[in-house]
C-alpha atoms as a printed R data frame, in Angstrom:
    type eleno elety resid chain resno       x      y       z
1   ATOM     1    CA   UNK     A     1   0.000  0.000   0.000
2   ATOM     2    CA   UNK     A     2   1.439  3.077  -0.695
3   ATOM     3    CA   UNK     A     3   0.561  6.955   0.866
4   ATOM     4    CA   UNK     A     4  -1.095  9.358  -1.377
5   ATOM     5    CA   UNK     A     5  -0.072 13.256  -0.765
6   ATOM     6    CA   UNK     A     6  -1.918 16.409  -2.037
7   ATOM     7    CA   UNK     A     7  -0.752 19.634  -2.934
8   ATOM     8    CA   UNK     A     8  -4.110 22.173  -2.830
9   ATOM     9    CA   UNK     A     9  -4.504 25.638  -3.290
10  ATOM    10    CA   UNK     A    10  -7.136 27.531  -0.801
11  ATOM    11    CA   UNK     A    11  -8.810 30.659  -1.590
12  ATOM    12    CA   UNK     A    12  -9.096 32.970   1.210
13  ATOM    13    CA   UNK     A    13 -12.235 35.305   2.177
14  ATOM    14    CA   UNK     A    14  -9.749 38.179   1.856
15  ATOM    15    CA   UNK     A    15  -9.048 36.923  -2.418
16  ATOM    16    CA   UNK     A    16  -5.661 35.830  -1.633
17  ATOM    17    CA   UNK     A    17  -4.247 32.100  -2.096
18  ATOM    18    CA   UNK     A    18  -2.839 30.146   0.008
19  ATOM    19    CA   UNK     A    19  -0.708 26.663  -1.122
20  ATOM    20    CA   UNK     A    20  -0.293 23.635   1.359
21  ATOM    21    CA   UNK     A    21   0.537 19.756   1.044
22  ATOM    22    CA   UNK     A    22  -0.981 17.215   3.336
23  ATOM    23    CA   UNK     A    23  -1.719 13.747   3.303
24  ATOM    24    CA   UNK     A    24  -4.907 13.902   4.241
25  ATOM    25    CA   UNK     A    25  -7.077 16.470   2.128
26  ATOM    26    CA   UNK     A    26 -10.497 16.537   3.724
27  ATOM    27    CA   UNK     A    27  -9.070 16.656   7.389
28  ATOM    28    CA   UNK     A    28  -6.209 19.239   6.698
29  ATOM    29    CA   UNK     A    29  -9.151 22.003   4.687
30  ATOM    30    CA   UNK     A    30 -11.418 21.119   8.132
31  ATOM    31    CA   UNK     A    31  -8.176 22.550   9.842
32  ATOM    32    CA   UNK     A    32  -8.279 25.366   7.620
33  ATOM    33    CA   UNK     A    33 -11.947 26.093   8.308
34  ATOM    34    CA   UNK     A    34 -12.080 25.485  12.116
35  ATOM    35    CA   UNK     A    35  -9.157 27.529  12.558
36  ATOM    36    CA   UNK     A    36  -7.117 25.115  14.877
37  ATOM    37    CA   UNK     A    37  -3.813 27.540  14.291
38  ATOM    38    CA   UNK     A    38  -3.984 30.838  15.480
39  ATOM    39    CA   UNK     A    39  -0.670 31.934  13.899
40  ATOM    40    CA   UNK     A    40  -1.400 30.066  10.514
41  ATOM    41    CA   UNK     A    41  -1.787 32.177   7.167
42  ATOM    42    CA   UNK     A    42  -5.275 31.359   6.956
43  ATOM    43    CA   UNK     A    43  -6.666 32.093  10.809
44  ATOM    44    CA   UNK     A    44  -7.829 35.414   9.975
45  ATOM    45    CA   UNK     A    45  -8.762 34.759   6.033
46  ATOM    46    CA   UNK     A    46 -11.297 32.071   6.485
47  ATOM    47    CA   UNK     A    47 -14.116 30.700   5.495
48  ATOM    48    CA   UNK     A    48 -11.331 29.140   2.691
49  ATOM    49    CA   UNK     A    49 -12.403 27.370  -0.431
50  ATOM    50    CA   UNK     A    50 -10.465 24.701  -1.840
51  ATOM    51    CA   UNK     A    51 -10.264 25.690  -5.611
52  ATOM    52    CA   UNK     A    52  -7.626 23.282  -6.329
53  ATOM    53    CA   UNK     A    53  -5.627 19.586  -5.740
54  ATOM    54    CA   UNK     A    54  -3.118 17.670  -6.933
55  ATOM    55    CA   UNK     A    55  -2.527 14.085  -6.014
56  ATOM    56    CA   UNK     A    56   0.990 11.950  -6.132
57  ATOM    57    CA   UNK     A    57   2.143  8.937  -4.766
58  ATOM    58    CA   UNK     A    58   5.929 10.125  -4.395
59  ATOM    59    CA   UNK     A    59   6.145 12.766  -1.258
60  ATOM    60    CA   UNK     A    60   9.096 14.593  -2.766
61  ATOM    61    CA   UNK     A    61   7.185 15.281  -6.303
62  ATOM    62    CA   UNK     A    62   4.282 16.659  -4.121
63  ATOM    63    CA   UNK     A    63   6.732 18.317  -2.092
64  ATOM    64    CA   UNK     A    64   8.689 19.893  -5.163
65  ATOM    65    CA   UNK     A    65   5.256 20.553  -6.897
66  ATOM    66    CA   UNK     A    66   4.219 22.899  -3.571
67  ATOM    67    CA   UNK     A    67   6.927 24.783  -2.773
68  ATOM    68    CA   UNK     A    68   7.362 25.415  -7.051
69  ATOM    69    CA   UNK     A    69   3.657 26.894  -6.897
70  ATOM    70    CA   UNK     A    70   4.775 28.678  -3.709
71  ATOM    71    CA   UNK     A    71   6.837 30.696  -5.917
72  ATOM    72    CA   UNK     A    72   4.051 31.744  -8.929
73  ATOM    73    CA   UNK     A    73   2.128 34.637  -9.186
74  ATOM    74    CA   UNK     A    74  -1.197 35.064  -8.585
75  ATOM    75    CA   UNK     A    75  -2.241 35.092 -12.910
76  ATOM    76    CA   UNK     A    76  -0.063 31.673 -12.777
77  ATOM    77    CA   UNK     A    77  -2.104 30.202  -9.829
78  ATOM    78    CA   UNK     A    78  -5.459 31.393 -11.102
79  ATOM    79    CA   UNK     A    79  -4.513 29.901 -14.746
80  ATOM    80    CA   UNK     A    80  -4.131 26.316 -13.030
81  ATOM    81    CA   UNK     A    81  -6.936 27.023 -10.712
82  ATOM    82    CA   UNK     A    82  -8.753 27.524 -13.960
83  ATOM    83    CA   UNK     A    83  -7.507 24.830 -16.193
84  ATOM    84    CA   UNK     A    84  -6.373 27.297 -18.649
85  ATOM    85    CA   UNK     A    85  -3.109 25.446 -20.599
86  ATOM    86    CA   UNK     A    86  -2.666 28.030 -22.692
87  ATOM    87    CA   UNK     A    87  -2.367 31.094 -19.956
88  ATOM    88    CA   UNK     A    88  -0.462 28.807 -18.010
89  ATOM    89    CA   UNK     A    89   2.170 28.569 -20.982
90  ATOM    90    CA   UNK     A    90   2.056 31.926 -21.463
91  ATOM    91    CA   UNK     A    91   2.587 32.984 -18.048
92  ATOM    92    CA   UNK     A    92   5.535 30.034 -17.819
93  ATOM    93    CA   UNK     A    93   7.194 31.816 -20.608
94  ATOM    94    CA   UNK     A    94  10.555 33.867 -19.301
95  ATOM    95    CA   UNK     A    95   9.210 37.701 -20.299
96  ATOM    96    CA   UNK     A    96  12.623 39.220 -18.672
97  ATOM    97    CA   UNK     A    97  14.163 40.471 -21.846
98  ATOM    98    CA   UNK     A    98  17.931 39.454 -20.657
99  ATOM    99    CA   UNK     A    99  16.996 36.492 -21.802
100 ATOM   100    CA   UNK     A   100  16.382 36.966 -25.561
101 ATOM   101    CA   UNK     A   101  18.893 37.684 -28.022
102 ATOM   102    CA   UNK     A   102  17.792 40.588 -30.277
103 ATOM   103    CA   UNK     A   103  18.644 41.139 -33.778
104 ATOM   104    CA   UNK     A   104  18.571 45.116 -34.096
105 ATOM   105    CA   UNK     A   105  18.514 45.283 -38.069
106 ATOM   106    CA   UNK     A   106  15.463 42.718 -38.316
């Protein structure tokens, strides 16, 4: 038997999102709601709506999965939220202009 793992993305009464991993999904968003953590992120933004889970099977993939989400933006969040492939791409794509080699006479 193996242990599944979630990564989940709450939205918060206040609009803003909040990322988490747990291996138990419906017990860790009844944290969330009953507010068992007085110093957690979400305390004072609740009611929280899951909008979003991932399952794996390998604990480091859902680990490296979280903390890589950890680091989007809120357009990149709300594109997977939303299922949108194409955003998500978009959004993915490196827009810091460093990174591009111009051709000035083209």
């Amino acid at each position: 038997m193996y242990n599944q793992y979630y990564v989940y993305i709450l939205e918060c009464s206040d609009n803003s999102y909040y990322t988490g991993i747990t291996n138990d999904l419906s017990k860790r968003l009844e944290q969330h709601q009953e507010g068992t953590k007085k110093d957690a992120y979400t305390y004072k933004r609740r009611p929280v709506t899951l909008k979003f889970h991932q399952d794996f099977n390998d604990v480091l993939q859902a680990i490296y999965f979280e903390k890589k989400i950890k680091r989007w933006t809120r357009a990149k969040k709300k594109a997977l939220i939303d299922g949108d492939w194409d955003m998500l791409q978009i959004l993915a794509e490196c827009r810091n202009a460093t990174h591009y080699k111009y051709n000035p006479g083209s």
